[in-house]
Steps between C-alpha positions, in 0.01 A plus 500: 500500500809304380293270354301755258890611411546179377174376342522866305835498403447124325153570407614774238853310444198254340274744390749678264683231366507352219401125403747240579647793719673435850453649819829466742463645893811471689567569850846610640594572912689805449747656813578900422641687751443229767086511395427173402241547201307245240476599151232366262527553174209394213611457150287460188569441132245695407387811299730704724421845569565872308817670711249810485268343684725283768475735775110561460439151547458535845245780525121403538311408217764581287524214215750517155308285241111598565382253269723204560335607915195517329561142387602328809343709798609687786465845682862646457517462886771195525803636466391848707406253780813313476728840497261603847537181688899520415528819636305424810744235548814751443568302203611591145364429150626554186400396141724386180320434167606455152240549201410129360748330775328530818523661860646465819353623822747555791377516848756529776334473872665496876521137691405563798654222817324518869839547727492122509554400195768743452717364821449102329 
């Protein structure tokens, strides 16, 4: 399931960029309150996203530019997966975009250590 988080989140970091764009994923062990976490994020310099429509990315065949989808493919299902296998890992995801700059997927997930590797 982590995988398809992934392979999503960098398939529309591509998808929705622009040519000669960039596509930057960046992992970070986190430790909040003791919880040892990893954050991923996935930045593009793409077309960005409408701050209207930020929060609806994440819903089920929900899609901002119909005819640039139209274009490239897709069901609208991605991202909805992506925010559902998050959750079912008691994870957090957020999304940043600027119009014409690009977008930046957050997803914040718990590390979890066997009792063994946290006594090493």
């Amino acid at each position: 399931m982590l995988e398809e988080v992934l392979y999503n989140l960098c398939d529309n970091g591509i998808k929705y960029n622009r040519e000669g764009g960039k596509v930057v994923i960046t992992l970070q062990q986190l430790t909040e309150y003791d919880a040892k976490k990893v954050m991923i994020t996935v930045e593009d310099t793409g077309i960005g996203i409408p701050l209207q429509d930020t929060e609806r990315i994440f819903e089920r065949f929900y899609r901002v530019d119909k005819s640039h989808s139209k274009a490239i493919g897709g069901t609208g299902l991605g991202l909805s997966i992506v925010k559902h296998v998050v959750l079912f890992h008691h994870g957090e995801i957020k999304a940043e975009s600027v119009l014409e700059k690009g977008t930046k997927i957050t997803v914040i997930l718990p590390l979890q250590f066997s009792q063994e590797e946290e006594t090493e």
